[in-house]
C-alpha positions as CSV (number, residue, x, y, z in Angstrom):
1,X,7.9,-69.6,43.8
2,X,5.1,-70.2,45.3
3,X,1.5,-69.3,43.9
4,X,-1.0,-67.7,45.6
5,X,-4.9,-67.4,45.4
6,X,-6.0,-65.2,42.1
7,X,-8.4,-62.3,42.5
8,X,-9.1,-62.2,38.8
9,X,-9.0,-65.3,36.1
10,X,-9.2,-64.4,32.6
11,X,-10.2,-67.7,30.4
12,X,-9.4,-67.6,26.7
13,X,-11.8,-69.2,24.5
14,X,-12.4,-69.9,21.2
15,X,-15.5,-71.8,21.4
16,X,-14.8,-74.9,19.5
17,X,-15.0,-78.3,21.4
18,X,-11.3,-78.2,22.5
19,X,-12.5,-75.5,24.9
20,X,-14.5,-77.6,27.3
21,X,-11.5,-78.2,29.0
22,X,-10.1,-74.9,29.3
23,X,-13.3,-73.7,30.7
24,X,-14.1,-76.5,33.1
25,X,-10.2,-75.8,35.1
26,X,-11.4,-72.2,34.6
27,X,-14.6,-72.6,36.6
28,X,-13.0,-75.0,39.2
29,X,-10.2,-72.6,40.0
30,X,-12.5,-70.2,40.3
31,X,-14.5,-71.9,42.8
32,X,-11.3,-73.1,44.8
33,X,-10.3,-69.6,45.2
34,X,-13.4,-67.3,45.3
35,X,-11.9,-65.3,42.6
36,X,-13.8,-62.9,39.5
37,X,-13.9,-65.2,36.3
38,X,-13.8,-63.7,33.1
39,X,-14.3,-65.5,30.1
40,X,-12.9,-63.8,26.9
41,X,-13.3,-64.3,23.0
42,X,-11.6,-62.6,20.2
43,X,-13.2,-62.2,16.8
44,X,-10.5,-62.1,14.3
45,X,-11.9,-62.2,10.7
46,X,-9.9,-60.5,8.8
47,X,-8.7,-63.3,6.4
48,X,-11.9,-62.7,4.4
49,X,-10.8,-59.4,2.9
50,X,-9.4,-61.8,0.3
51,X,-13.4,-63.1,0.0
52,X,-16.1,-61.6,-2.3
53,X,-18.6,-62.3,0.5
54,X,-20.2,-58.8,0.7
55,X,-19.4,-56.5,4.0
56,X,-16.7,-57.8,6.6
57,X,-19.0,-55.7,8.9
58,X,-21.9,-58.0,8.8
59,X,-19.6,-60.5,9.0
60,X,-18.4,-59.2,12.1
61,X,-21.8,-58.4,13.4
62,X,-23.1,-61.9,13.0
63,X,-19.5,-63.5,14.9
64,X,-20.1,-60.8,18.0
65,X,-23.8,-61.8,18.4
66,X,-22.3,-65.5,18.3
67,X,-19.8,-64.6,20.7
68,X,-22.3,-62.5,23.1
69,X,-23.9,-65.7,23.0
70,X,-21.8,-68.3,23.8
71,X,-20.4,-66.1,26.5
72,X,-24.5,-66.0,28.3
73,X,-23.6,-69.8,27.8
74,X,-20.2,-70.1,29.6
75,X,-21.6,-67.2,32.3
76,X,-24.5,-68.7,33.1
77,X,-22.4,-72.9,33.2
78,X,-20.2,-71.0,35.9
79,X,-22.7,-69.3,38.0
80,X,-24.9,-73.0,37.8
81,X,-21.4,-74.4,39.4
82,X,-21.4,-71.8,42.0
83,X,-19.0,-69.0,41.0
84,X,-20.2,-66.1,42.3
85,X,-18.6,-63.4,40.3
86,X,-18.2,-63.9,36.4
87,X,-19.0,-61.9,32.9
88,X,-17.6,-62.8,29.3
89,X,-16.1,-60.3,26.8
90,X,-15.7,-60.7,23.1
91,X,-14.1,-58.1,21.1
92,X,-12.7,-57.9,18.0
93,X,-9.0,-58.0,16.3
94,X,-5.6,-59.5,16.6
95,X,-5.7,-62.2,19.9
96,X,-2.2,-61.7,20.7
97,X,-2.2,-57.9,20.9
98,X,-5.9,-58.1,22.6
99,X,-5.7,-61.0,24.8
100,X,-2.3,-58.8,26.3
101,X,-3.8,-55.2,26.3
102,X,-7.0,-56.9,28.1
103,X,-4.7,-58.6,31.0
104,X,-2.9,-54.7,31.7
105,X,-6.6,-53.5,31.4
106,X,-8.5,-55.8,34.0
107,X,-5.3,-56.1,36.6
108,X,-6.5,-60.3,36.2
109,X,-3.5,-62.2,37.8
110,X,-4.2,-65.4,36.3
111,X,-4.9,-66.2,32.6
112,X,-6.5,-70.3,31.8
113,X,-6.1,-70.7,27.6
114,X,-5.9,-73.9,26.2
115,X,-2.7,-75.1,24.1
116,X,-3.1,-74.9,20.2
117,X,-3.7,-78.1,18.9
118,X,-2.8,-79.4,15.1
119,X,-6.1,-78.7,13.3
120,X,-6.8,-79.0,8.8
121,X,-7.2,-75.0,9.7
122,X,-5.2,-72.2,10.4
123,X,-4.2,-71.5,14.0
124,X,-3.3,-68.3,15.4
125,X,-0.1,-70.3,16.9
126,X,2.2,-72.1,15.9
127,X,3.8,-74.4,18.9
128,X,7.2,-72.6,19.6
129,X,5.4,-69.2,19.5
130,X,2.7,-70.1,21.5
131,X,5.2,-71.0,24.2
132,X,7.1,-67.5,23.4
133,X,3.8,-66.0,23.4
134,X,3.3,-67.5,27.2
135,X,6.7,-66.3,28.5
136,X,6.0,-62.8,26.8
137,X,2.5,-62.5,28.7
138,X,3.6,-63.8,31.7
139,X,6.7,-61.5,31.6
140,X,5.0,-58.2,30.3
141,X,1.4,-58.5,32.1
142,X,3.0,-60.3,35.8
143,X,-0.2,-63.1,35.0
144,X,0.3,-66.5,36.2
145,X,-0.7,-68.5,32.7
146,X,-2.3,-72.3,32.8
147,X,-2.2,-73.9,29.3
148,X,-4.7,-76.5,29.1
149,X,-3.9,-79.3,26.8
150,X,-7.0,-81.5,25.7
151,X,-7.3,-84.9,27.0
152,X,-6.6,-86.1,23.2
153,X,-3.3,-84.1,23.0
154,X,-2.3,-85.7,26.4
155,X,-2.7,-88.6,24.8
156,X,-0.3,-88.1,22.2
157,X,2.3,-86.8,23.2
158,X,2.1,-89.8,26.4
């Protein structure tokens, strides 16, 4: 099948180091095609019910002001590399549900998310379903997905 140029590039992000990568193929394809880039971030802290940490709200408040950051950041590192059109969205919930429901939303044909890697923390993936995951979004949403693997998971599993 063969691929043609995206209009609309959704890059998933979750703002820890193993995103450089995901975010750099981002930004190239979107300069090799001329397509909108859209970088989005989900906030999913919900785990800390089980906390006595005061308010998940100002929890949440405090991650979304981080997240409206960092996407200035990765907005303002694309338009430096010349993409011409590009915004950043963070909202907040389950990533799987939202990182679907915002593809159906925004018509993007093309979705850049880097491959979960084994971390001391939780991920929202485990390996086999976050290849199910793919297959469902690509299936249900018609996007063309690109997992990025970082350079250090390459490595491994060379």
């Amino acid at each position: 099948m063969e691929m043609r140029q995206p209009r609309h590039i959704i890059c998933a992000v979750r703002g820890g180091p193993e995103s450089r990568e995901t975010v750099t193929q981002a930004i190239d394809l979107a300069l090799e095609s001329g397509a909108r880039l859209t970088f989005f971030s989900v906030i999913d802290a919900e785990f800390l019910n089980h906390a006595t940490i005061g308010p998940l709200s100002v929890v949440y408040r405090e991650l979304n002001e981080l997240g409206q950051f960092a996407m200035l950041i990765l907005c303002d590192r694309a338009q430096r590399r010349g993409v011409q059109k590009v915004d950043g969205i963070v909202r907040e919930g389950n990533v799987r549900r939202l990182l679907h429901d915002f593809a159906i939303e925004t018509h993007a044909d093309t979705l850049v998310m880097g491959r979960p890697m084994r971390s001391p923390g939780s991920n929202t993936f485990k390996p086999a379903e976050f290849d199910a995951y793919v297959t469902e979004l690509e299936r249900d949403t018609n996007l063309h997905v690109i997992v990025v693997r970082p350079p250090q998971a390459r490595v491994n599993e060379d």
